[in-house]
C-alpha positions as CSV (number, residue, x, y, z in Angstrom):
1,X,0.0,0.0,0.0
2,X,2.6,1.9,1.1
3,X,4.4,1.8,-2.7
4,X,1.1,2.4,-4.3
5,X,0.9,5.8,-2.8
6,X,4.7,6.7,-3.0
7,X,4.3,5.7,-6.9
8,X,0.5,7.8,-7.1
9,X,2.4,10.7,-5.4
10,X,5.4,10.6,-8.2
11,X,2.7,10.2,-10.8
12,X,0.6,13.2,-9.7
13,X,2.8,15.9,-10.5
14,X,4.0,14.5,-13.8
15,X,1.0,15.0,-16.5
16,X,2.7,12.5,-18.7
17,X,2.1,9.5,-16.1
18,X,-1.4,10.3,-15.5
19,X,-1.9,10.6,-19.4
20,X,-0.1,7.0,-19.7
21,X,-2.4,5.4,-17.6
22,X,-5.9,6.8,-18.2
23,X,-4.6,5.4,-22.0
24,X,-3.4,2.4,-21.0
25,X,-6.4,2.0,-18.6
26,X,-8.6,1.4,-21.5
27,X,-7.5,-1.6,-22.9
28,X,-8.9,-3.6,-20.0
29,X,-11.9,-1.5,-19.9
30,X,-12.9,-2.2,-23.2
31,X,-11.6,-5.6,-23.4
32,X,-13.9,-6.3,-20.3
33,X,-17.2,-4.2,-21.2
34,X,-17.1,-5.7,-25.2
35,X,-16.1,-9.1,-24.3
36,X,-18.7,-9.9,-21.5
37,X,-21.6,-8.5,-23.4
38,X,-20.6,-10.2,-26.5
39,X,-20.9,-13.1,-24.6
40,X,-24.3,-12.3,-23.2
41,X,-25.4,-11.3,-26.4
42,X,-25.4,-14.5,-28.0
43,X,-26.3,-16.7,-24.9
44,X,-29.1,-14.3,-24.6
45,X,-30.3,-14.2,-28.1
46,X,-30.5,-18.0,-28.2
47,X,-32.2,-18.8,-24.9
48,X,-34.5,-16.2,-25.0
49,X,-35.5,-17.2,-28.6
50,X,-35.8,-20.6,-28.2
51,X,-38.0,-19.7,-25.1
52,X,-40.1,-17.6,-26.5
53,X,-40.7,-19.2,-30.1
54,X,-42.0,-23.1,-27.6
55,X,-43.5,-21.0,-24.7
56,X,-45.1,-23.5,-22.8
57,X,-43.2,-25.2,-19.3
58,X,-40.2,-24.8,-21.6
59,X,-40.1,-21.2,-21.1
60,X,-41.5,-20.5,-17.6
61,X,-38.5,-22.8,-16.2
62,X,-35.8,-20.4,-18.3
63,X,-37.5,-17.2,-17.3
64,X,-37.3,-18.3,-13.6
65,X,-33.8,-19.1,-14.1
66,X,-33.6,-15.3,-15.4
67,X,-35.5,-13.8,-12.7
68,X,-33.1,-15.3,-10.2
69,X,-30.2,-13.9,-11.5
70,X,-31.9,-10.2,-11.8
71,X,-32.8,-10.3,-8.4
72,X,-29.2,-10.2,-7.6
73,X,-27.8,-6.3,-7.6
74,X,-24.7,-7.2,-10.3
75,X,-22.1,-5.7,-7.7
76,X,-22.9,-7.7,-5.3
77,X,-23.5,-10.9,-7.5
78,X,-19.9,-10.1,-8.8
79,X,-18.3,-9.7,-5.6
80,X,-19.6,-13.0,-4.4
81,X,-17.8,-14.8,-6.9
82,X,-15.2,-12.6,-7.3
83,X,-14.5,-14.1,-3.4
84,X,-15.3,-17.4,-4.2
85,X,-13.1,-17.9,-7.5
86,X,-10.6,-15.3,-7.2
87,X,-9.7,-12.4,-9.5
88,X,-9.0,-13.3,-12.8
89,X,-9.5,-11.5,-16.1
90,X,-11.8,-14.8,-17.8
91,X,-13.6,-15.0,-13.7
92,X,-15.4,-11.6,-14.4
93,X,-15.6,-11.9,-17.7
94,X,-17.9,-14.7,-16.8
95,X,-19.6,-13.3,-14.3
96,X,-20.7,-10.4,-16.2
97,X,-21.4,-12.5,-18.8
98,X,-24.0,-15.0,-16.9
99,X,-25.0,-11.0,-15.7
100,X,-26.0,-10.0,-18.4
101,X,-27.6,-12.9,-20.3
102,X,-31.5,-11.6,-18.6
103,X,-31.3,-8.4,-20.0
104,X,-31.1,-10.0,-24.1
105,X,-33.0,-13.2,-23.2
106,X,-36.0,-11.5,-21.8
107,X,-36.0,-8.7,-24.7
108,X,-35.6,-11.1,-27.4
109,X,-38.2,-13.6,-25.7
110,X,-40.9,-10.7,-25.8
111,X,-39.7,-9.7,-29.9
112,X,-39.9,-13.6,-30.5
113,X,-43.3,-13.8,-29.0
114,X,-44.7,-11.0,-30.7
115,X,-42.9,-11.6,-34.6
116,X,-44.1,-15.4,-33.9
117,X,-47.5,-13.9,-34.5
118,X,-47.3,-12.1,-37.7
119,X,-48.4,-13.4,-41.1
120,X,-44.7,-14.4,-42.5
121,X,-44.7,-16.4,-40.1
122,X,-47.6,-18.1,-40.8
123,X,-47.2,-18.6,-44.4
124,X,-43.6,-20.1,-43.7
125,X,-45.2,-22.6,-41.6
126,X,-47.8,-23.3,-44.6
127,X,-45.1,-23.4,-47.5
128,X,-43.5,-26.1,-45.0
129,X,-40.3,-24.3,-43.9
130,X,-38.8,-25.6,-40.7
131,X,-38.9,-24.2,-37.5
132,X,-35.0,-24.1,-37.5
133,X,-35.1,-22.0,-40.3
134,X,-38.0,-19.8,-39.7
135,X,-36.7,-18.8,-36.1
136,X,-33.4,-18.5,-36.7
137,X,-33.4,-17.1,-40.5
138,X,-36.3,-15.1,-40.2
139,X,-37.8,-14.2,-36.4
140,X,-34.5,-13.3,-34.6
141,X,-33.2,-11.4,-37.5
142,X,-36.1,-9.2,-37.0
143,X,-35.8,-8.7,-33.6
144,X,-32.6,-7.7,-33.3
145,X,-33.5,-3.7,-34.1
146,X,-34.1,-3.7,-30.8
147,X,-31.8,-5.0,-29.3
148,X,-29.0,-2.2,-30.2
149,X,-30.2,-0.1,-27.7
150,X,-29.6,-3.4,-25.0
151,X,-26.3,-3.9,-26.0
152,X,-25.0,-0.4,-25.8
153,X,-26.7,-0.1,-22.2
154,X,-25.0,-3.1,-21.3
155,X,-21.8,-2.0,-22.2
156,X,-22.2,1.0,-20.5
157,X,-23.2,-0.5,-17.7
158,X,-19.8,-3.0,-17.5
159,X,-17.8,-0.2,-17.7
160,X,-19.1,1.4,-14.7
161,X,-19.1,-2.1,-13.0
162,X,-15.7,-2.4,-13.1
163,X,-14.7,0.8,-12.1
164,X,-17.1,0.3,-9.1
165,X,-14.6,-2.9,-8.3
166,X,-11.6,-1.0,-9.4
167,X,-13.0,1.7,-6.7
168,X,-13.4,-1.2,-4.4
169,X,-10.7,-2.7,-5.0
170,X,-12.0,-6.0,-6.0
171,X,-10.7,-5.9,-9.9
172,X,-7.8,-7.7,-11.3
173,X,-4.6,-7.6,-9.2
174,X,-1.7,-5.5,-11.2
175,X,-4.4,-4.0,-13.9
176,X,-4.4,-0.2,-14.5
177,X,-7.5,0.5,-14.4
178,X,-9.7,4.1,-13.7
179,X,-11.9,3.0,-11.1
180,X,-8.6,1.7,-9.2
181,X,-6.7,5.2,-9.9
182,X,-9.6,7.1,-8.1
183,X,-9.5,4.9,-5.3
184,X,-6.0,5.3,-5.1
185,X,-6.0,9.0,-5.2
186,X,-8.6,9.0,-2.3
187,X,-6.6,6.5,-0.1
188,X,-4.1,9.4,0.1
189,X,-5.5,12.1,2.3
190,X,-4.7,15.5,1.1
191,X,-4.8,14.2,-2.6
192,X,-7.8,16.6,-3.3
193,X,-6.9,19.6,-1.9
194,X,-3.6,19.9,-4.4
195,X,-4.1,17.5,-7.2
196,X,-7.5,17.4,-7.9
197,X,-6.7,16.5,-11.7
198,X,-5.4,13.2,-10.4
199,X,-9.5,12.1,-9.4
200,X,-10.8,14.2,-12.3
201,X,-9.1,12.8,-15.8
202,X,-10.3,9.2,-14.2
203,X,-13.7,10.3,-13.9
204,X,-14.0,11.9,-17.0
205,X,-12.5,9.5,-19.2
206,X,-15.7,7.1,-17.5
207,X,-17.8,9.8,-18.4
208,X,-16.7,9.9,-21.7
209,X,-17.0,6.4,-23.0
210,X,-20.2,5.8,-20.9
211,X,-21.8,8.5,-22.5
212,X,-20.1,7.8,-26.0
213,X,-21.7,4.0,-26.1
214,X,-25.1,4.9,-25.1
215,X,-25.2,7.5,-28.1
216,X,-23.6,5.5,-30.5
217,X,-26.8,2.6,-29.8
218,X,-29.2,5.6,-29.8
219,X,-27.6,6.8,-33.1
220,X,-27.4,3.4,-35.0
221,X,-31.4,2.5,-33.5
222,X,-32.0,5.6,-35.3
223,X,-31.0,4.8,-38.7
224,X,-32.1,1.6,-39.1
225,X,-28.7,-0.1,-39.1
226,X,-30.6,-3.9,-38.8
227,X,-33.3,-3.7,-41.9
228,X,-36.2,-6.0,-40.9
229,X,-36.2,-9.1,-43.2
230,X,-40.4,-10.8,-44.2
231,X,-40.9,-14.3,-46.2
């Protein structure tokens, strides 16, 4: 502890150091956030598909399962197994990922649902397509306008996760990392009242991308990026 702050108190004063590691604090951060919601993306997509397309006992047994893991605050859930199986870079990116896997499967489950309904769907079951192909080829396609929105929120919301365990001090031992720089700066008292810069660069650079994701899904929703596909 004692180097940390000697090192954080040679770094303050020296632009170039604080520069160096707000940069190199964002390969983790984006390796992290992309990685596990990638992940949860296509575990999501698929269970929530395949649940809402058969419906029946099927579906209230994975929607359950769901439910049980949103009733968990993700900090906490994270922490838990973050204590149980260490910290590791692949432990919270599996965390996160089994995190996040509600959010898409529940979204996609309602688009399923209600696409299952229209008239394309229908007439592929009349022409004699198979339900492989008409979910998969056709349903989830059209669904997944939506769910641009979900995976920029969810990114978003991984970045700010792991600066709350950087803060913490619960992320990955020996990562630079902004959540663990601004605990670091307020371990050492005085830090504030003569390098303020050292907390603020941290915090905006969170700011920053947080903000930059969740415009960039807003923006692409808006255009259309994903063009709905009928038979």
């Amino acid at each position: 502890m004692g180097r940390e702050i000697h090192l954080l108190h040679l770094q303050t004063f020296r632009g170039f150091d604080i520069l160096g590691r707000l940069i190199f604090g964002t390969r983790p951060v984006l390796i992290f956030s992309l990685t596990a919601t990638l992940i949860a993306l296509l575990l999501g997509i698929l269970i929530g598909g395949i649940s809402g397309y058969y419906e029946g006992w099927l579906d209230a047994i994975v929607m359950r399962i769901m439910d049980i893991i949103l009733s968990f605050p993700s900090i906490i859930f994270a922490i838990i197994f973050i204590t149980i199986w260490g910290k590791d870079f692949v432990i919270l990116i599996i965390i996160y990922s089994i995190i996040g896997i509600p959010y898409f499967a529940r979204l996609m489950r309602t688009n399923v649902i209600r696409e299952k309904t229209l008239p394309y769907t229908t007439a592929g079951k009349v022409a004699g397509a198979k339900i492989f192909r008409i979910l998969f080829r056709y349903i989830m396609p059209n669904c997944l306008q939506s769910i641009i929105v979900a995976v920029s929120y969810n990114i978003s919301r991984n970045i700010l996760s792991l600066a709350v365990l950087g803060f913490l001090r619960y992320g990955v031992i020996g990562w630079v990392e902004w959540g663990y720089d601004i605990s670091l700066v307020l371990l050492y008292q005085g830090r504030l009242t003569y390098a303020p810069w050292a907390l603020f660069y941290p915090c905006l650079m969170i700011l920053i991308t947080v903000l930059g994701f969740l415009l960039l899904g807003d923006s692409l929703s808006d255009i259309g990026l994903l063009k709905q596909e009928k038979l």
